[in-house]
Backbone as CSV, one residue per row, in Angstrom:
resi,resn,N_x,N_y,N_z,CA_x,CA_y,CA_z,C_x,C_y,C_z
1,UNK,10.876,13.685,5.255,11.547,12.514,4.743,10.564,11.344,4.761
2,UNK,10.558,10.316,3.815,9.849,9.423,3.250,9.706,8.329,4.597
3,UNK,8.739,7.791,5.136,9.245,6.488,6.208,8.638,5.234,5.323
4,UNK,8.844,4.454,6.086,8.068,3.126,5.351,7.588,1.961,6.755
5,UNK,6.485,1.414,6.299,5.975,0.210,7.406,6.486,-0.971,6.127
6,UNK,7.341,-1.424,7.069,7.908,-2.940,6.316,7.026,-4.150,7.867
7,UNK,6.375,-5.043,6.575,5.651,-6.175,7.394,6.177,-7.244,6.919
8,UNK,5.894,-8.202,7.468,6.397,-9.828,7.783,4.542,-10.870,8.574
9,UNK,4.173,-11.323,7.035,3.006,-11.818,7.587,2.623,-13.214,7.833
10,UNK,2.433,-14.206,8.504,1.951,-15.912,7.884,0.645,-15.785,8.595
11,UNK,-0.201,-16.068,7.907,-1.574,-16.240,8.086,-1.912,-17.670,8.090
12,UNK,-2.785,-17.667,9.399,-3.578,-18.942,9.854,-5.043,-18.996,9.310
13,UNK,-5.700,-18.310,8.992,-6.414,-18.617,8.742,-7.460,-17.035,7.325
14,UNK,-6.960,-17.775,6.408,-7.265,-16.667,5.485,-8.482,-15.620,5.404
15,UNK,-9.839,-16.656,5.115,-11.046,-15.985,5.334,-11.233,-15.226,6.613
16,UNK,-10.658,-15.260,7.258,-10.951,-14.196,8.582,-10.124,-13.092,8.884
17,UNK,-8.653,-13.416,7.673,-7.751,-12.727,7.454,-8.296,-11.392,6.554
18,UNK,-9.303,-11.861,5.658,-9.725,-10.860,4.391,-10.666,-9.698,5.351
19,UNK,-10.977,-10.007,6.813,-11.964,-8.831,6.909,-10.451,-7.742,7.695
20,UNK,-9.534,-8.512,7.661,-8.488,-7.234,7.689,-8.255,-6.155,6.707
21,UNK,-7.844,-7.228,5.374,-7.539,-6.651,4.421,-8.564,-6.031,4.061
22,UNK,-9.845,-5.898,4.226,-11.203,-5.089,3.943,-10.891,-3.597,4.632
23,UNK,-10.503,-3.768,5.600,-10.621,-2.471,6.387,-9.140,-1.629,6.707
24,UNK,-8.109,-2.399,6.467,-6.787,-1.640,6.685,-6.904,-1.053,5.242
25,UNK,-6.838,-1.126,4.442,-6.799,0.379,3.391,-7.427,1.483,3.626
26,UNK,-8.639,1.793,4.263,-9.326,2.683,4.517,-8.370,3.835,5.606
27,UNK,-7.393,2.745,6.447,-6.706,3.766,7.150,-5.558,4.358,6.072
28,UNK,-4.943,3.475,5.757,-3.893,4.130,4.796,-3.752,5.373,4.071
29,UNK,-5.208,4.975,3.526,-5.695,6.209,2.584,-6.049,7.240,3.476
30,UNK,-6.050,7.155,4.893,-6.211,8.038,5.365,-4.729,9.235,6.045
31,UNK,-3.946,8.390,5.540,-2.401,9.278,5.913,-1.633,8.977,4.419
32,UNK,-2.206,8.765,3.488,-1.666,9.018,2.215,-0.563,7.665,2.124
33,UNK,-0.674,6.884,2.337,0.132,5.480,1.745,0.191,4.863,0.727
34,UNK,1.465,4.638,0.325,1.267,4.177,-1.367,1.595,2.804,-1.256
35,UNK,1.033,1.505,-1.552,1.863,0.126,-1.202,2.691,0.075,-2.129
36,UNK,3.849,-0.513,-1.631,4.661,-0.670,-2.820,5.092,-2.034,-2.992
37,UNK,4.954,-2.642,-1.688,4.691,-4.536,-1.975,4.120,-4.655,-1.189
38,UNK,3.230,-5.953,-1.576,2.430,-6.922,-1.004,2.077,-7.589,-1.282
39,UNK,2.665,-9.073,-0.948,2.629,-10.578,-0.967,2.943,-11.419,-2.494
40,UNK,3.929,-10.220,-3.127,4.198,-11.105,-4.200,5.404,-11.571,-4.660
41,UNK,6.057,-12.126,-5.106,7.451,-13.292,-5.152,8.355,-13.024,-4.286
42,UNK,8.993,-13.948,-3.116,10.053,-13.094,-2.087,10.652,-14.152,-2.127
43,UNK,11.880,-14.387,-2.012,13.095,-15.176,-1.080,13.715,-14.645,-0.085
44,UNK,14.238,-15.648,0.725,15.112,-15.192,1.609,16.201,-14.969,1.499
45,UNK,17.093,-14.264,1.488,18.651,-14.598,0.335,18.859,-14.648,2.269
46,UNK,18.773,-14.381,3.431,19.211,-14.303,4.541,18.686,-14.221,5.308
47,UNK,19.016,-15.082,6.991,18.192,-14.564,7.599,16.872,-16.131,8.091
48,UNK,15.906,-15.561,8.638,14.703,-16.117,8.489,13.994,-16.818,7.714
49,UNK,13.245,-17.841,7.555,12.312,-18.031,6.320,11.821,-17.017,5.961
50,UNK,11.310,-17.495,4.666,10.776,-16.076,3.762,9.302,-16.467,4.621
51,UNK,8.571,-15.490,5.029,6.866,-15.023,5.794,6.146,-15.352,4.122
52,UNK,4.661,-16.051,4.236,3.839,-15.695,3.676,3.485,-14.719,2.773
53,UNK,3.621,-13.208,3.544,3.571,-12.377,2.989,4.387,-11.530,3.467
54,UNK,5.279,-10.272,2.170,5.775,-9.412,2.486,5.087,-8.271,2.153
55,UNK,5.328,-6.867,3.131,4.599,-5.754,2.922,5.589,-4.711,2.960
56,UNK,5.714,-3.777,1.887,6.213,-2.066,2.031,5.042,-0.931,1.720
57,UNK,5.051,-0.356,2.526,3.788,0.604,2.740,5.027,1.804,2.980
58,UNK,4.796,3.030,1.960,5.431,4.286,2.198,4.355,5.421,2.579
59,UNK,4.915,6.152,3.419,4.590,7.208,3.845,5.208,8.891,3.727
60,UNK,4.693,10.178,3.650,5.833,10.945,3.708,6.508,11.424,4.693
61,UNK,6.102,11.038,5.424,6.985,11.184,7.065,6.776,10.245,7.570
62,UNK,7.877,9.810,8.619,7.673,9.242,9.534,6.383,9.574,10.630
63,UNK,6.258,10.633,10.977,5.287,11.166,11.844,3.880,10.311,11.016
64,UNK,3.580,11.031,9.940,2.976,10.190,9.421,2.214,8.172,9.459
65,UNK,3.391,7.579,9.321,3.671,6.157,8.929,3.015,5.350,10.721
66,UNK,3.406,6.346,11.726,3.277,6.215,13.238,1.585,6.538,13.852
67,UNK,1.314,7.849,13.083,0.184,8.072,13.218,-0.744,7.121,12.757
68,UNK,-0.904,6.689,11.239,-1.578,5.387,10.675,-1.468,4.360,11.579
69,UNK,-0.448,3.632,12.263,0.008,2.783,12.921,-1.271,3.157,14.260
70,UNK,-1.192,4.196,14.390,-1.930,4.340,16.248,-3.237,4.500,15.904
71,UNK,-3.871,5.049,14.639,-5.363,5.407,14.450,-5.825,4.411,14.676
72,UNK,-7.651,5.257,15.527,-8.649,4.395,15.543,-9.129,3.671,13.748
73,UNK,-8.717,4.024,12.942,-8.807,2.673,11.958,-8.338,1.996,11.488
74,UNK,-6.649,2.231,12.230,-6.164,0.951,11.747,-6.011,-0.238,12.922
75,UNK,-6.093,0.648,13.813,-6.615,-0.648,15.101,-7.628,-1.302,15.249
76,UNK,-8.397,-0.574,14.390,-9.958,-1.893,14.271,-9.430,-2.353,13.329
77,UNK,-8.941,-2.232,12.474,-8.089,-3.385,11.055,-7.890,-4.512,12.034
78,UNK,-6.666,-3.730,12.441,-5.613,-4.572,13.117,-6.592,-5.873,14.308
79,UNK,-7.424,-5.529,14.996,-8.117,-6.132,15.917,-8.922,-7.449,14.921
80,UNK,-8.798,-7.315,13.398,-9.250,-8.586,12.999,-8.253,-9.370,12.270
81,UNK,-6.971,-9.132,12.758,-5.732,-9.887,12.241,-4.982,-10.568,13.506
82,UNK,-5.657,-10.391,14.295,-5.094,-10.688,15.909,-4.892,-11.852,16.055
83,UNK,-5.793,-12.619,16.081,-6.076,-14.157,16.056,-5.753,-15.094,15.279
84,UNK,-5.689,-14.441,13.782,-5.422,-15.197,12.410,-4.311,-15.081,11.713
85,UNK,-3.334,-14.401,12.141,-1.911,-14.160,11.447,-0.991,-13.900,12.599
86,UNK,0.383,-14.088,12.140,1.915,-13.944,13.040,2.357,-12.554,12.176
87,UNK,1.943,-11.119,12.489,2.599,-10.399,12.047,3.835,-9.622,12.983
88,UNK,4.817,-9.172,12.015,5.914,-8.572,12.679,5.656,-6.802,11.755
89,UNK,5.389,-5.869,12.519,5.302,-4.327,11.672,6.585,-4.047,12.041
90,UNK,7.227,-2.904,11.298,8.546,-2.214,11.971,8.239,-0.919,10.867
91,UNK,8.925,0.663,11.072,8.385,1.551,10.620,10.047,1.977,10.549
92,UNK,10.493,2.385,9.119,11.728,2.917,9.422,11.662,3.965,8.507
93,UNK,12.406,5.246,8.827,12.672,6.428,8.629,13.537,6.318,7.210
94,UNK,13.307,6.769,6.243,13.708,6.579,4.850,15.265,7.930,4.417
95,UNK,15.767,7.857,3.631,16.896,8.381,3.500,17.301,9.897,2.708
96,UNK,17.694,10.538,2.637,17.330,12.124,2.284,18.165,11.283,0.610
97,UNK,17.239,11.806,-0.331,18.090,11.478,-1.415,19.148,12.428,-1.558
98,UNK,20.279,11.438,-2.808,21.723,12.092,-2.800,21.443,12.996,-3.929
């Protein structure tokens, strides 16, 4: 079954933000992720302010979506978004179609 990493991003400081975005695809592609958004027109109809940026990243398993999440390359991604952005990840298990 399909999972997905849904993100929630505001970035402090962009240029230091991009050596993330340099290196988190390399993991993706390494557990087969397809983006399916990222960072383009959002409202909030509820809830929270709308984040900077929104992210859907699919996976075909959950097992999958968890593994990307723990690899040594997406934690060196991740180790240059530390300082420069408020992210929220959450990974949810997708639905058996009807």
């Amino acid at each position: 079954m399909k999972a997905y990493w849904i993100a929630h991003v505001d970035v402090t400081d962009p240029d230091q933000y991009s050596q993330y975005t340099q290196r988190a695809p390399a993991a993706f592609a390494l557990y087969g992720a397809r983006m399916l958004a990222r960072g383009g027109r959002s409202e909030a109809m509820e809830g929270r302010a709308t984040p900077q940026r929104s992210v859907v990243i699919e996976f075909d398993s959950y097992e999958q979506a968890v593994a990307c999440y723990h690899s040594p390359q997406y934690q060196e991604a991740k180790r240059h978004r530390k300082d420069v952005a408020q992210a929220e990840v959450i990974i949810v298990e997708g639905v058996a179609p009807v």
